[in-house]
N, C-alpha and C positions, 0 to 999 in steps of 0.2 A: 442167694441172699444170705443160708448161713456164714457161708465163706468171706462176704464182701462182710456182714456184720464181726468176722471175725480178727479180718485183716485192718478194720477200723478201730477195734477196740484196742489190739494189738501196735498198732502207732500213736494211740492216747498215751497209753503206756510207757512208753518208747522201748516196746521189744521185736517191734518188727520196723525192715528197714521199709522209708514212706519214696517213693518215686516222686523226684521235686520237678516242677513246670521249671523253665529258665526263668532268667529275669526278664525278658522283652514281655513275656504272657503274664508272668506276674504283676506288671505296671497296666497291660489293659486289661484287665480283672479288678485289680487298683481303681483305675480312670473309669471303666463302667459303671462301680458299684458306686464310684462318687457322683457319676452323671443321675444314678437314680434317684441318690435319695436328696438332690439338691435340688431336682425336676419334679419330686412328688411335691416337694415343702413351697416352691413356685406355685405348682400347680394350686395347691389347697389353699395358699396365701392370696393370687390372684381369684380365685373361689368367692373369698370373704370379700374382695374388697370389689368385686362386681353385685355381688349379693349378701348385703350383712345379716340380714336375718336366716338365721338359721332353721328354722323350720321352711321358710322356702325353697331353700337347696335341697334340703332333704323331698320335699317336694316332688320339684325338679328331676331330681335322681331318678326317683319312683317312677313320674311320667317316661325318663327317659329308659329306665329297663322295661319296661312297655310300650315302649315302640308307640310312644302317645303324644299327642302333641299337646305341650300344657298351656292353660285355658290364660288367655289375653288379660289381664289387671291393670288398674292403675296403678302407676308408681307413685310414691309419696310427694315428687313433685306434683305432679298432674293433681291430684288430690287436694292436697291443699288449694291450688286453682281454683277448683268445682268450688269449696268451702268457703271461700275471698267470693268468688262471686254470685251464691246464693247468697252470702250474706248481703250482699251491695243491693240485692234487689229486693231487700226485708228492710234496710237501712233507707234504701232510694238511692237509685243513680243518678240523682239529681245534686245530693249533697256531696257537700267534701270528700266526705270520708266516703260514701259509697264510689263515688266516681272513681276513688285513689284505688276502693280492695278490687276493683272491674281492670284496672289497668295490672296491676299485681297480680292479680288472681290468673290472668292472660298471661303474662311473663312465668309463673310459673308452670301453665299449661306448657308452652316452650321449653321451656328447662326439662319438661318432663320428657318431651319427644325427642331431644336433643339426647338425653341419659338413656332412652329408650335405645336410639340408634349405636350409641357409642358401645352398650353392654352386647347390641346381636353382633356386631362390629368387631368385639374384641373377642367376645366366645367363640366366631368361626374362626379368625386370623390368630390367635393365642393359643388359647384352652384346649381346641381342638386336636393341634398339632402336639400338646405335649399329652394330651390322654392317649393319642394314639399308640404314642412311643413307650408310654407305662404299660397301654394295655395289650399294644400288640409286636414292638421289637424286643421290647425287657422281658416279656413274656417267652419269648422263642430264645432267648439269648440264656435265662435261667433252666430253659427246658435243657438246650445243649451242654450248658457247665452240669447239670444233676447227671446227665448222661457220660458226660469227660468222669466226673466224680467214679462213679462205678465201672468205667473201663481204664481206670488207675488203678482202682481196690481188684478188679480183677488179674489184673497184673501184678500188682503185688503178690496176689496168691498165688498167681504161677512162679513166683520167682522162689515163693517160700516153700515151695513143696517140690521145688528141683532143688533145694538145698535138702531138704529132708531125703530127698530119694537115693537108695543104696542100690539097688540093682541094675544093669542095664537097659533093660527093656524097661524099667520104673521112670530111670533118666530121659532115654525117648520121648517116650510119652509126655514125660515134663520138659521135654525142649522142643516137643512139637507143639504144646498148648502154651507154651508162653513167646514162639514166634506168633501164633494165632493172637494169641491176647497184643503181644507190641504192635502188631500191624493195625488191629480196630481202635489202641489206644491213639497211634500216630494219624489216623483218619479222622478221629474224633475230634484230634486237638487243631487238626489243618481247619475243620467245621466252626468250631469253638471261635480261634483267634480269626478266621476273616469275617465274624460275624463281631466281637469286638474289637477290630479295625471298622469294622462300621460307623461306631460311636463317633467318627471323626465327622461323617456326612450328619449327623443325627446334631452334634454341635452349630455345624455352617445351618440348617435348616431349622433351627431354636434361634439362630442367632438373626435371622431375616425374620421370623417371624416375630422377635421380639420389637424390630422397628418397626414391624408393620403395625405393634400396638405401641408404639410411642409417638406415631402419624394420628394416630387414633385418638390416645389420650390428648395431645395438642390442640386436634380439632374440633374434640369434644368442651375444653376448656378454651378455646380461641370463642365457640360457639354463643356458650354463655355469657364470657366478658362481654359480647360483642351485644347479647337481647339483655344486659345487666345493665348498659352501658345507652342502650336506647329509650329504656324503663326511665330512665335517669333523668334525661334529656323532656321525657313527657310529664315527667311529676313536676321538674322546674317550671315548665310553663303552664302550668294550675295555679290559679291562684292562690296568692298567699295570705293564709288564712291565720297566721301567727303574727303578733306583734311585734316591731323588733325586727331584727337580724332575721330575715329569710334561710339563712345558708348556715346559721348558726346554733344549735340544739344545747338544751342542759346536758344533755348526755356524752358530750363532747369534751366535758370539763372546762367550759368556758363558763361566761357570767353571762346570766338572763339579762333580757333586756328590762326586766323590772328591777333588777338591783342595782340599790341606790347611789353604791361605789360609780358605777357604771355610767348610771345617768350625771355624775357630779363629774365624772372625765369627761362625757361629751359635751358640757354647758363649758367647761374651765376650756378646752381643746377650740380655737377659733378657725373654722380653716382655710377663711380668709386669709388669715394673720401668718399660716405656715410656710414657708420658704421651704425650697429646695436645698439638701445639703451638697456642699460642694462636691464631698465621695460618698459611695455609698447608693446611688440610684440604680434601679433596674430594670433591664425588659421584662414584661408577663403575657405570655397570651389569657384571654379571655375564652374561661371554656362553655358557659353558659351565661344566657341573654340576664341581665340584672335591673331591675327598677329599681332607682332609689329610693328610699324611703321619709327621703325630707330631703332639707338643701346642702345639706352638710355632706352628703355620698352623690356618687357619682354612678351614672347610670353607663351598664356596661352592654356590650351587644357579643356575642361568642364570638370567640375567631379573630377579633381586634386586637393588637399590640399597643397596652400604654404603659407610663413610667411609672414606677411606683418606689415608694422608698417609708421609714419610717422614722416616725419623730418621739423624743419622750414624750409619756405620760399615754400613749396610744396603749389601747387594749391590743395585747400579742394578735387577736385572730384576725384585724385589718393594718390596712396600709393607704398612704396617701398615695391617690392616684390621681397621674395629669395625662390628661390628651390634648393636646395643642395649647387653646387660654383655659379650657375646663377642668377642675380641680376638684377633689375630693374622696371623702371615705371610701374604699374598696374591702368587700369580704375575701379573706386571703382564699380560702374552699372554691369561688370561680375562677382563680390565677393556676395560672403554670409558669412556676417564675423562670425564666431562660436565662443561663451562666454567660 
């Protein structure tokens, strides 16, 4: 140890000469130490975004250096759920609004086991695979470079004290311990570089399991669209319990159907009286069922293709729509206009 602290200090310095690795081992030493700390900042960054609170990871941790299995919670979707539908039955599932937070409160039940599945989902095929390689290839792979490290410094020293040596039986000895020292150095460094040529299978095996979590992520967000998208579907067909535009919200930055601009375009707008323009028409599917709400709109059914086009003095959020001789107002929010 004094020796190796000696012959270290002494190439800080630069008064002893330092034994260089080639360039091939210098580049995967290079390429390992890049693999690790781009795989830790992965690993911690994928961490956060499965689990953002952080005292739960820390948790987690705990349970898991304890060989414990940690205890089942709701997740913040699921939660909210229970919350939408205790209220609904404080409210009454009878009213509007309770029936609405019962239908909600259930969709986000879903959302929750759907997040549920996609985070064990992603921590086995993901997280898993790259903690191993932090905790257990980068592990042995740093154990063999600290070990290469000191049968270099041991070499050095044999190299410096066959220069130092004046006598022959001195020289000996120092050309027999510094063939000793080249030989554990040249075994150590054979040890060292096929364990970083490894990093090359450590890559191909990061790289599979990273589509295994973008299969993952997909299905987990296919999932949702898909119970976001049905939610959808059943609130439309609740009755409508606002005045006005069904499909149409202040929040939207459009005009309430109590404003008086509003009401004075639909008295002035005849839609008898409007003509088709010559260019300018288009197809729309119909995405949900519409009643209309006087004579002047037109009632629409999902899945129907009619014309629709617009005229001045229309409010931007409709359009005239015709299905065969039937005419009228369409909310543009149940179309999908087709090019």
């Amino acid at each position: 140890m004094f020796s190796r602290s000696t012959i270290f200090t002494g190439e800080k310095f630069g008064q002893v000469e330092k034994t260089e690795l080639d360039a091939h081992f210098e580049n995967l030493l290079s390429r390992a130490d890049s693999t690790k700390n781009w795989t830790e900042k992965i690993f911690r960054q994928t961490e956060v975004l499965l689990q953002p609170n952080p005292s739960s990871r820390i948790e987690e941790f705990l349970y898991e250096k304890l060989d414990r299995t940690v205890p089942s919670r709701p997740n913040n979707e699921e939660l909210l759920g229970h919350y939408m539908q205790d209220a609904a039955k404080d409210f009454g599932p009878g009213t509007p609004y309770g029936s609405t937070l019962i239908k909600v409160g259930d969709c986000e039940r879903r959302l929750g086991s759907v997040q549920r599945e996609f985070l064990q989902t992603s921590a086995i095929g993901f997280l898993t695979p790259l903690r191993n390689f932090l905790e257990g290839d980068w592990r042995t792979i740093s154990k063999e470079r600290r070990l290469l490290e000191n049968r270099r410094l041991d070499l050095d020293s044999c190299k410096a004290r066959l220069k130092k040596a004046k006598l022959a039986e001195s020289k000996a000895a120092a050309e027999h311990e510094l063939r000793v020292a080249q030989t554990e150095f040249d075994r150590q460094a054979e040890v060292t570089r096929l364990l970083l040529e490894g990093i090359s299978s450590t890559h191909v095996n990061h790289l599979r399991c990273l589509h295994e979590f973008v299969e993952a992520q997909t299905a987990y967000y296919k999932q949702c669209h898909l119970h976001m998208q049905d939610l959808q579907k059943e609130l439309d067909r609740f009755p409508n319990v606002f005045a006005g535009n069904p499909g149409h919200s202040m929040a939207s930055g459009g005009s309430s159907p109590l404003d008086p601009a509003s009401a004075v375009e639909t008295d002035t707008l005849k839609i008898e009286e409007v003509q088709a323009p010559a260019t300018g028409t288009r197809k729309a599917k119909v995405l949900y069922d519409y009643d209309a709400a006087d004579t002047s709109e037109l009632s629409l059914l999902a899945d129907e293709l009619i014309t629709v086009y617009t005229v001045p003095g229309m409010d931007s959020d409709w359009l005239v729509g015709e299905r065969g001789n039937q005419k009228g107002k369409v909310p543009v929010t149940y179309l999908e206009l087709l090019s």
